[in-house]
NUTORTI-284652 format. One record per residue (C-alpha): residue number from 0; residue in three letters; x, y, z. Coordinates in nm, 4 decimals. Layout:
NUTORTI-284652
<site num="NUM" residu="ALA" X="X" Y="Y" Z="Z"/>
...
***
This chain:
NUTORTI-284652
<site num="0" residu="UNK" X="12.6758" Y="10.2807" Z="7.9191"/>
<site num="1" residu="UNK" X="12.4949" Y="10.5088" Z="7.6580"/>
<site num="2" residu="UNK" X="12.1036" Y="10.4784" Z="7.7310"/>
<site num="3" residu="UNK" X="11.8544" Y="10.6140" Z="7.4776"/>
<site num="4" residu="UNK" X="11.5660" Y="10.5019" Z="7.6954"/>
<site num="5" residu="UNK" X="11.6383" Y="10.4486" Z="8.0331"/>
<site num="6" residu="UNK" X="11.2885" Y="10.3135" Z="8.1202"/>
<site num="7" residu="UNK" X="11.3281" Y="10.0777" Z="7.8290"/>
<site num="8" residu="UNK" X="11.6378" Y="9.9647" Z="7.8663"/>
<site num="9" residu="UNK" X="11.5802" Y="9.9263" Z="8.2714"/>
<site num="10" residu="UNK" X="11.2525" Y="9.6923" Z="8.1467"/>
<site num="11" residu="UNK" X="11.5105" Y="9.4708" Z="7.8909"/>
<site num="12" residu="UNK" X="11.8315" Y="9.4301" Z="8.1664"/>
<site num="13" residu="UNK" X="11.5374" Y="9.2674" Z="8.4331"/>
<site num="14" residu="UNK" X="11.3655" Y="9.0841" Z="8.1975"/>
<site num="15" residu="UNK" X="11.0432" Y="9.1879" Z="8.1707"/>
<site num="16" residu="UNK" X="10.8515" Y="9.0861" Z="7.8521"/>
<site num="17" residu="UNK" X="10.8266" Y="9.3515" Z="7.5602"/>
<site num="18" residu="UNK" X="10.5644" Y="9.5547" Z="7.5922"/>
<site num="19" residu="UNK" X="10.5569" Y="9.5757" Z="7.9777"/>
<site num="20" residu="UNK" X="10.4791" Y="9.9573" Z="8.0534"/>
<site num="21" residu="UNK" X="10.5268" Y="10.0173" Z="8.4370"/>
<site num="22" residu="UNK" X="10.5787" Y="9.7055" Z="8.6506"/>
<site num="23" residu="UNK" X="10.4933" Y="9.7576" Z="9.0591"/>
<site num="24" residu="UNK" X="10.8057" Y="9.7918" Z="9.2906"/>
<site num="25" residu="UNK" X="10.7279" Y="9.4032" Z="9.4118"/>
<site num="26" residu="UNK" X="10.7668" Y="9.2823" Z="9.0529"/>
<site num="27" residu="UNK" X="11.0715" Y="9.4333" Z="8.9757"/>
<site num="28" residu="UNK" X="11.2340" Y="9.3583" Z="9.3098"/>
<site num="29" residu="UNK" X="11.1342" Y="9.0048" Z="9.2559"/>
<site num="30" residu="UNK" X="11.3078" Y="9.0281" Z="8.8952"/>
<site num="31" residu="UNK" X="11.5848" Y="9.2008" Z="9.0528"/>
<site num="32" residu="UNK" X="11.6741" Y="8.9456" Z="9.2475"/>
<site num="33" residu="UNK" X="11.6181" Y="8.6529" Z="8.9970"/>
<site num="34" residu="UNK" X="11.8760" Y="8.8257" Z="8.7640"/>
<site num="35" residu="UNK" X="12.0989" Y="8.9015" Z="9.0253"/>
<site num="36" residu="UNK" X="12.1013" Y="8.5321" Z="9.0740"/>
<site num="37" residu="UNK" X="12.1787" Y="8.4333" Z="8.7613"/>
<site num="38" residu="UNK" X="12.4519" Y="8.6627" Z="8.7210"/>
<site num="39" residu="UNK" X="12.6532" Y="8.5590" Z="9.0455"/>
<site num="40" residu="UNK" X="12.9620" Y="8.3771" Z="9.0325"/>
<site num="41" residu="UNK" X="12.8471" Y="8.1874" Z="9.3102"/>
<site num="42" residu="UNK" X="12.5585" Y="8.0152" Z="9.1007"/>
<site num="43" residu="UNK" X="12.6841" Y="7.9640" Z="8.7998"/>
<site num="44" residu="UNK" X="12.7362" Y="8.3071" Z="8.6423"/>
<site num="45" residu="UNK" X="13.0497" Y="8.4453" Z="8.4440"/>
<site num="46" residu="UNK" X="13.3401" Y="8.5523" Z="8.7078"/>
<site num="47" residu="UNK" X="13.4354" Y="8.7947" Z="8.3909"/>
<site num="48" residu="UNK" X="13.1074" Y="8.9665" Z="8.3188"/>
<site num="49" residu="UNK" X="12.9502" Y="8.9512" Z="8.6467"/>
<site num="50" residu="UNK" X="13.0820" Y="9.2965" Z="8.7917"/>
<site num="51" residu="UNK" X="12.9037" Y="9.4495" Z="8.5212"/>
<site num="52" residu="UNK" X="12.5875" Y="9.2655" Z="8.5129"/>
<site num="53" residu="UNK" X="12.5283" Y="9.3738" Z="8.8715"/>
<site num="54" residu="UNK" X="12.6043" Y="9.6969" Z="8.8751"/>
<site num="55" residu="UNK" X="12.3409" Y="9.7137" Z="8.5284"/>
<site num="56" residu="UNK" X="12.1057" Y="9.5314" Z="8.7230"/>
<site num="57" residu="UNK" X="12.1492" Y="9.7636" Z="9.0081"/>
<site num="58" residu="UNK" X="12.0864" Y="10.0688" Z="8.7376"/>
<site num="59" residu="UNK" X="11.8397" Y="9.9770" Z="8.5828"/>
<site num="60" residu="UNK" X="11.6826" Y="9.8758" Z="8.9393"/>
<site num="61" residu="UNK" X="11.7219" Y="10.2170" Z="9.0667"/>
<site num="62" residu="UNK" X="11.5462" Y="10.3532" Z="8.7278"/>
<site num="63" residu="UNK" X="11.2709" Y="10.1683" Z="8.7830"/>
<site num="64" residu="UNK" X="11.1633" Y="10.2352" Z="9.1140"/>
<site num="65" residu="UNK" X="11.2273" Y="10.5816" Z="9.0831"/>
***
């Protein structure tokens, strides 16, 4: 994964809208999980792409509540 911005690309991978500067640790735990959701195999997500989903998700978790 080559990263330019972390920050930015942390805000993108959860979905937060553009323009979204620093979100509080309760918003992007709450995003967090929402993706993560969407992105398990167990509701509904791609078996194939899933492994890496989460662990960007994870990532870009981690770089945001740095």
């Amino acid at each position: 994964m080559s990263i330019g911005d972390p920050g930015a690309w942390a805000l993108e991978i959860l979905g937060f809208p553009p323009g979204t500067i620093k979100p509080s640790s309760s918003e992007v735990k709450a995003k967090y999980r929402a993706r993560l959701r969407e992105a398990h195999p167990d509701h509904g997500g791609d078996e194939v792409k899933a492994s890496t989903s989460i662990g960007d998700l994870g990532e870009a978790r981690k770089i945001l509540l740095r």
